[in-house]
Structures are given as structure tokens and as C-alpha cells.
C-alpha positions as CSV (number, residue, x, y, z in Angstrom):
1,X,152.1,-86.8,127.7
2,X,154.5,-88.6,130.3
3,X,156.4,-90.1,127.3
4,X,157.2,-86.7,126.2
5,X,157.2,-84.3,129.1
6,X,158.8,-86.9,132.4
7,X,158.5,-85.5,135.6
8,X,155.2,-83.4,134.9
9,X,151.4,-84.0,136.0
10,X,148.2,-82.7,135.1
11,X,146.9,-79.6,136.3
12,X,144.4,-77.1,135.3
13,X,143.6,-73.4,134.2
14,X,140.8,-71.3,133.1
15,X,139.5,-72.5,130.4
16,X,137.6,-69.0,129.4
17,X,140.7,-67.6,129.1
18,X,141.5,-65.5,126.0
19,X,144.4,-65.6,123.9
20,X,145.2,-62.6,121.4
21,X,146.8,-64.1,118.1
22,X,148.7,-61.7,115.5
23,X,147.0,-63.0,111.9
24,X,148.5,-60.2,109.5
25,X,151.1,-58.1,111.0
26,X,150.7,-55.4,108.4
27,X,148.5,-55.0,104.9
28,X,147.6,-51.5,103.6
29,X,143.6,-52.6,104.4
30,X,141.4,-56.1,105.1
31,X,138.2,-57.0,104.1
32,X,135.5,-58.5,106.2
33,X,132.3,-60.6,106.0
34,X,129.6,-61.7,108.3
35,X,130.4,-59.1,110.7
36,X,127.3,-58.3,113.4
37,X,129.5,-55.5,115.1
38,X,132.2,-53.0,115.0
39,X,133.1,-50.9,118.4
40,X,129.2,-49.9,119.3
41,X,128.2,-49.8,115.2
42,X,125.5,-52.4,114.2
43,X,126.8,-54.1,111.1
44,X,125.0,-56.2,108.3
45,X,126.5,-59.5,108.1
46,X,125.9,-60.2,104.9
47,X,128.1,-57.0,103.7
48,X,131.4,-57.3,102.8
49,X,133.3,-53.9,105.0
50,X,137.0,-53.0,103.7
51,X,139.2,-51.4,107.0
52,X,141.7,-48.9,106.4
53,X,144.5,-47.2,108.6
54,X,143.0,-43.1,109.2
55,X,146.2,-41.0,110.4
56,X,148.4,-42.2,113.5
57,X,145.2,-44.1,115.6
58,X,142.1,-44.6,113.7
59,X,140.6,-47.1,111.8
60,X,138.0,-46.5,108.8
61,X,135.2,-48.5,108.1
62,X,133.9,-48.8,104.2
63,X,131.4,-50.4,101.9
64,X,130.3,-50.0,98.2
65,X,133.1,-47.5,98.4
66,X,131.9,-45.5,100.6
67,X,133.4,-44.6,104.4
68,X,130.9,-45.3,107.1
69,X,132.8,-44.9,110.2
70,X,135.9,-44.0,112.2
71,X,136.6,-45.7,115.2
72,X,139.5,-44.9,117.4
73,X,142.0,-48.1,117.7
74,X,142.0,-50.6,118.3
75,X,138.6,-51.2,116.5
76,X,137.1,-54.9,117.5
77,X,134.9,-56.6,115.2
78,X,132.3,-59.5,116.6
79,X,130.6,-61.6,113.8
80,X,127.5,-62.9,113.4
81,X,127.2,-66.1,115.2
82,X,130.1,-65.5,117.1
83,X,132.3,-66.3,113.4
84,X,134.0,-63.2,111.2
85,X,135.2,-64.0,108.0
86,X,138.8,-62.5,107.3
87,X,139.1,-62.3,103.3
88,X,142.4,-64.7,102.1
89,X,142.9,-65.8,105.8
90,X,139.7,-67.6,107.0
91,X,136.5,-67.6,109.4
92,X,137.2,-67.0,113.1
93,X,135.5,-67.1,117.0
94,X,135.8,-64.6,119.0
95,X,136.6,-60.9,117.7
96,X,138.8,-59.3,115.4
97,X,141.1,-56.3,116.4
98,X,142.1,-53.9,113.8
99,X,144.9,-51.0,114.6
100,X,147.2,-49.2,113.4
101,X,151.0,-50.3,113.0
102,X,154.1,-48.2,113.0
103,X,154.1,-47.7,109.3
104,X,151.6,-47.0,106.9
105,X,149.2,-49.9,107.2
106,X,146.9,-52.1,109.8
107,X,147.6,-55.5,112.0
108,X,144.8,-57.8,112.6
109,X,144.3,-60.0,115.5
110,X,142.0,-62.7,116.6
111,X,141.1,-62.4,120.2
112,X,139.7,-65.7,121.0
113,X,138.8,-68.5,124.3
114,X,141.6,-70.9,124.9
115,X,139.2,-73.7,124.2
116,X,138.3,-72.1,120.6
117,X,141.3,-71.0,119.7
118,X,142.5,-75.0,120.0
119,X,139.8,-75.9,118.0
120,X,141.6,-74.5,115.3
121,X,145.5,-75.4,116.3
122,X,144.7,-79.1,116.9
123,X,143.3,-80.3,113.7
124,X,146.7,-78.5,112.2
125,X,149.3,-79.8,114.2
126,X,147.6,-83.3,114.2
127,X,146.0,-85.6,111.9
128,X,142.2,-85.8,112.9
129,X,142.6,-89.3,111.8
130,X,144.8,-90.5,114.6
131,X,143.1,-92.1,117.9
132,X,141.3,-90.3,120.0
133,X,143.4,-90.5,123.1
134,X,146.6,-88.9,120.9
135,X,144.1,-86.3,120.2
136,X,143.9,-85.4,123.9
137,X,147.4,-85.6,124.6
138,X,147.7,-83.2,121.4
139,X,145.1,-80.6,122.9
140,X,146.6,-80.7,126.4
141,X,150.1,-79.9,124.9
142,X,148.6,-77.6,122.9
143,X,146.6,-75.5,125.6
144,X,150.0,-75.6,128.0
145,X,151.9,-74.1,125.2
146,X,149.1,-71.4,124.8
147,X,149.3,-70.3,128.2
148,X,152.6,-70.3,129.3
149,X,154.2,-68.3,125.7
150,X,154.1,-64.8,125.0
151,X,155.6,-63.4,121.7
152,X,155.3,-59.5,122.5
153,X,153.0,-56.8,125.0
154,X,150.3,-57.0,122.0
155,X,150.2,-60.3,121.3
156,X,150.8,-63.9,122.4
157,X,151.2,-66.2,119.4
158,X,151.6,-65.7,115.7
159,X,149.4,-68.2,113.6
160,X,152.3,-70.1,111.7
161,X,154.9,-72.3,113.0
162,X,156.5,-69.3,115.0
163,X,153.8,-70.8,117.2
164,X,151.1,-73.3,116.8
165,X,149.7,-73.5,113.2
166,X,146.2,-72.0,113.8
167,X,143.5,-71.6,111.0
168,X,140.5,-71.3,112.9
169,X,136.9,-72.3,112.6
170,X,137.3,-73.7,108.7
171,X,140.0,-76.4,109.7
172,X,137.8,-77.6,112.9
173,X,136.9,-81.1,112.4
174,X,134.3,-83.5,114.6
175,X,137.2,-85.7,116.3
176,X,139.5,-83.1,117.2
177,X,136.9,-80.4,118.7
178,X,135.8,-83.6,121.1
179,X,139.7,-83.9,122.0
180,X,139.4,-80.2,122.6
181,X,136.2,-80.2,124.9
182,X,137.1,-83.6,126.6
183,X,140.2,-82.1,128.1
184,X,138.7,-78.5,128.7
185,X,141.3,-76.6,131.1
186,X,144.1,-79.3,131.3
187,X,147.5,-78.7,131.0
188,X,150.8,-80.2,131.8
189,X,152.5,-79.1,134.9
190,X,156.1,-79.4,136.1
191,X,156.5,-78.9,140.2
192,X,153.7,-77.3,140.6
């Protein structure tokens, strides 16, 4: 880190923190699986539950084709074990937030802790192979970056390279999470 970034030290934030990344910024609807919650609704996580747009601020919730709810956006979504599968994206922490966008059709964001949402930026912007040390310095770069960017008032990072790459729990690997949880709350720091 003192290679890359001279003049800075280490310094620390909250590690709790969340961090609200944009994973489609519009589709017509999304499908979900293992989904324990939505707004105050009980779900059944082994259902699979489509999500539609409803007029200018509502969000349906479907299954076998039928509607089952309407929730006033944004709607968020916990999963079952603290994991929501996102159908053609992947499995995330934290929550899902479904709401309407200016058009016709939904955005979807994960809402996530700092420390889970590196779990799943690390392993895609570094080999898990490499040592563990450049691991760390990965994860502390990587956790600076996520706290001191902002793309827009509704979210802070987009999940492709207009960011950090992040794919969440299904690219987590062994070596990287330790990287993650061994430097828990570090970041770079440059006078003060």
C-alpha cells in the first residue's frame, strides 16, 4: 500500500457500515429465490417470486402467476440465511431493494456491510491465488475506495468496472474472505 499510495497511513472506519450497489439499473421485472422476507411479508424461501413495476411507486410481488402483494417502493427483500438469489445475476448478503425507475421498468440494488460487500469485490479484482499479504493490501484498497466514492443520491457504486467488479457471495473464496476479515475497518488515509 505505501508502494502505490506514498504519503498515506492506515486508518480506520466502521466496518458495519452499508454500502448500496446499483445491480440492474432497469429490466421490465426480476426473479428471486430464497427469499425469507419482503417489506413486513413472510416469504417461502424455497419459492421462486417474479417483481414487477405497479404504476409510478409500487412494486408487485408474484408467484405461480399469481400477484401476492404490493408494497410501496422501495420494497427490500432479506433472504434466508442472510443470502437472496437474484436470477442471471447471482446470490447476495444483505437485502435487496426493488423500485421503480423513471421509465417503465424496476432497478435493483444490493444493500450490503462494507465487510460483505468486499467479500465479493476482492476475489474479482484479485487472484485468490496470490499471497496472502497482497490480499490484504487488495481489501484495504478496496474498502478505501468503497467509502470515500459515491456515483449518485441512490446509489454508491455500480457492480462492473464503473467501480469495483463485485459478484457477491458465489465468487467468495476461503483466502480472500480471510484477507477481508483480517483487515476489518482499515483503510488508507492521506493527512488525516
Amino acid at each position: 500500500l505505501a508502494h502505490y499510495y506514498q504519503g498515506t497511513t492506515l486508518g480506520t472506519t466502521d466496518p458495519d457500515q452499508r454500502v448500496r450497489v446499483l445491480l440492474v439499473a432497469e429490466t421490465r421485472s426480476a426473479k428471486i429465490s430464497g427469499a425469507r422476507q419482503a417489506g413486513s411479508r413472510r416469504l417461502d424461501p424455497d419459492v421462486t417470486y417474479t417483481l414487477k413495476r405497479r404504476g409510478l411507486s409500487q412494486i408487485d410481488l408474484s408467484a405461480r402467476g399469481r400477484r401476492l402483494a404490493t408494497f410501496s417502493a422501495p420494497l427490500q427483500v432479506a433472504g434466508d440465511g442472510g443470502v437472496t438469489t437474484l436470477a442471471g445475476h447471482g446470490r447476495y448478503r444483505g437485502v435487496l431493494e426493488f423500485a421503480p425507475t423513471v421509465f417503465t421498468g424496476i432497478s435493483v440494488k444490493n444493500v450490503v456491510a462494507l465487510g460483505d460487500y468486499l467479500k465479493g469485490v476482492v476475489p474479482a479484482e484479485s487472484p485468490a491465488s496470490w499471497p496472502a499479504e497482497a490480499l490484504k493490501a487488495q481489501a484495504i484498497a478496496a474498502r478505501t475506495y468503497a467509502i470515500t466514492t459515491a456515483k449518485s443520491a441512490d446509489f454508491d457504486h455500480y457492480a462492473d468496472t464503473r467501480s469495483q467488479v463485485y459478484k457477491g457471495v458465489g465468487i467468495e473464496t476461503p483466502s480472500t474472505n480471510a484477507a477481508v476479515d483480517a483487515t476489518r475497518g482499515q483503510v488508507v488515509t492521506y493527512e488525516g
